[in-house]
One Martini backbone bead per residue (centre of mass of N, CA, C, O) as a GRO file, in nm:
protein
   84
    1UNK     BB    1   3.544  -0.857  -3.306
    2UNK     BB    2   3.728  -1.037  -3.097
    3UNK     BB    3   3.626  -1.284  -3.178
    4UNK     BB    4   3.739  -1.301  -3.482
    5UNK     BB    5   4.040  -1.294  -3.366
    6UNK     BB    6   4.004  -1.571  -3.197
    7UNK     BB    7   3.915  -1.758  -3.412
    8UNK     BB    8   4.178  -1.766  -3.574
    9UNK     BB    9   4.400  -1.796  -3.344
   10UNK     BB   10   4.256  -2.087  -3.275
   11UNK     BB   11   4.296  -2.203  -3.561
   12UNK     BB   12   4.560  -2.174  -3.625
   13UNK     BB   13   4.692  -2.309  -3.430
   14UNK     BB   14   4.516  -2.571  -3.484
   15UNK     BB   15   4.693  -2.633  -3.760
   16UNK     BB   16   4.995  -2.594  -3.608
   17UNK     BB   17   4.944  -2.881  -3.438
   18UNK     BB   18   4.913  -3.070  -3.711
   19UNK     BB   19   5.124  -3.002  -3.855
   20UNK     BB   20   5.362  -3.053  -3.616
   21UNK     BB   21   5.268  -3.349  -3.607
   22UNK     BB   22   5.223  -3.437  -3.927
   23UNK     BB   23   5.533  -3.427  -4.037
   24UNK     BB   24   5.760  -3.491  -4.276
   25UNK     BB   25   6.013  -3.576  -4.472
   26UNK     BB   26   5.817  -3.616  -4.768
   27UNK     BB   27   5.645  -3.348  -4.661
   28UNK     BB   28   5.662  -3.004  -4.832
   29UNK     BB   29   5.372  -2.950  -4.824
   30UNK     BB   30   5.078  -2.788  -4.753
   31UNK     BB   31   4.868  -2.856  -4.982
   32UNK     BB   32   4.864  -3.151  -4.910
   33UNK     BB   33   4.567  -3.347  -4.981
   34UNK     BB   34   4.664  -3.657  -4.811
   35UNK     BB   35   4.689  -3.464  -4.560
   36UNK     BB   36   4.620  -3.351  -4.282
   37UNK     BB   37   4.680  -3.056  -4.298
   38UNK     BB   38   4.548  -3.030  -4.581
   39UNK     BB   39   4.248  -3.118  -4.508
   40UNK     BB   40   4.222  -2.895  -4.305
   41UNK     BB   41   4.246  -2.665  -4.477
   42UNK     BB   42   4.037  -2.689  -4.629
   43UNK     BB   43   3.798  -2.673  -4.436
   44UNK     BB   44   3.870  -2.365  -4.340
   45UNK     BB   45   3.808  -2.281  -4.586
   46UNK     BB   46   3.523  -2.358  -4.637
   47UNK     BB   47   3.425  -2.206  -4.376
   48UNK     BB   48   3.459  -1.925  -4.386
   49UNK     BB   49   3.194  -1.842  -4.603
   50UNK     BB   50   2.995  -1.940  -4.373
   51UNK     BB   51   3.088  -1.760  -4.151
   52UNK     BB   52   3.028  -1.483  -4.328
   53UNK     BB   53   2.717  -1.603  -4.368
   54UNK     BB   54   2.617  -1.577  -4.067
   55UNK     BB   55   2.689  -1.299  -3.981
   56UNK     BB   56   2.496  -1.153  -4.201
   57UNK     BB   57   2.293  -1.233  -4.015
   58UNK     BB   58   2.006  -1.205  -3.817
   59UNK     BB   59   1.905  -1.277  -3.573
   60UNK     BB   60   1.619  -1.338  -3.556
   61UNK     BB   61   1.623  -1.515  -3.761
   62UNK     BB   62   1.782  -1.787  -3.589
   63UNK     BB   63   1.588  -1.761  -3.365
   64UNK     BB   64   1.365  -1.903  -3.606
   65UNK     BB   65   1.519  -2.169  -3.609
   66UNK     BB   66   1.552  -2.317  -3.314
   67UNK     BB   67   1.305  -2.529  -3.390
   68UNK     BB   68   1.445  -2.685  -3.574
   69UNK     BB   69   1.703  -2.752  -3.469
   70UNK     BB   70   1.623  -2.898  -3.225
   71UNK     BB   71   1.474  -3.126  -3.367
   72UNK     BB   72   1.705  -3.224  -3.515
   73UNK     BB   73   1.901  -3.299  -3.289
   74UNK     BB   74   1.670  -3.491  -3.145
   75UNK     BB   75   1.672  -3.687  -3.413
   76UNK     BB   76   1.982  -3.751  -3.405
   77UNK     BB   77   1.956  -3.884  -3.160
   78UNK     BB   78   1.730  -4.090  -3.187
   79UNK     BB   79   1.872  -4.232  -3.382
   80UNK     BB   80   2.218  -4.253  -3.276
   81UNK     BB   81   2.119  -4.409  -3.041
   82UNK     BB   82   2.166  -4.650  -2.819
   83UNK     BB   83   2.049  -4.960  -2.836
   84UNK     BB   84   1.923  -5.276  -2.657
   0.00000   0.00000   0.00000
């Protein structure tokens, strides 16, 4: 349970140094999905409910995707590595 309150206050701190950073003087909505912190907190919200459906998942069952998994990430290793 304290990973999801450390996991929260990571991502809110990381969204509080993109406003931070890119807020401008014509810019005063956060919702303005134009800017990178607009952007950001949308894909923020859009992953919110993966995230709590990835987490009532079974470990067992994670655990037999693994295969699937390492296969993926080898294919696109494979796929987007330089080539000479």
């Amino acid at each position: 349970m304290a990973f999801i309150f450390l996991y929260i206050i990571l991502v809110g701190f990381g969204w509080l140094n993109i406003f931070a950073t890119s807020k401008t003087e014509e810019n005063h909505e956060i919702l303005d999905f134009s800017t990178k912190y607009g952007k950001q907190i949308l894909w923020i919200s859009l992953s919110v409910p993966l995230i709590i459906s990835i987490l009532f998942f079974n470990s067992n069952f994670m655990k037999s995707l693994q295969v699937f998994y390492t296969l993926f990430l080898s294919f696109l290793y494979s796929y987007f590595s330089p080539r000479k």
